[in-house]
C-alpha angles and dihedrals in degrees: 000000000000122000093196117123122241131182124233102189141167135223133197110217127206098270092056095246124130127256115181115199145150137236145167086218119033108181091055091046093048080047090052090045081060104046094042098253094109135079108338085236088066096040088084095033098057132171101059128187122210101236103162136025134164123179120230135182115253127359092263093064090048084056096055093036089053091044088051102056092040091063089056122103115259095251083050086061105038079054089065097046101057092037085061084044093056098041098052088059 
């Protein structure tokens, strides 16, 4: 098991639609996202906005946790991200 920390984040696109990822290193992957370098999904919806993250142990552990939150419904998603919001007040 890897102790090494990931990223599963989550962006908010132009558009206002949702993209979930994961990264070592999350503030050269948002900056990728914004240049066009990033998923194909964010190249057309530029710029993004980080508006979630969460660290995790190992990259497998990233995986599950960005499947995860990928299954969930839309509302479910836009709920995480403004409890994080409000927590992080």
């Amino acid at each position: 098991m890897s102790d090494t920390p990931w990223h599963v984040y989550i962006v908010r696109c132009k558009d206002e639609s949702l993209y979930t990822g994961i990264a070592k290193e999350l503030e050269a992957r948002i900056a990728q996202h914004n240049v066009g370098a990033g998923a194909k999904y964010t190249r057309s919806r530029r710029p993004v906005c980080l508006v979630y993250s969460e660290t995790v142990l190992g990259r497998g552990a990233a995986l599950r946790r960005e499947h995860e939150i990928k299954r969930m419904p839309s509302a479910s998603k836009r709920r995480l991200v403004e409890q994080a919001r409000c927590e992080s007040r």
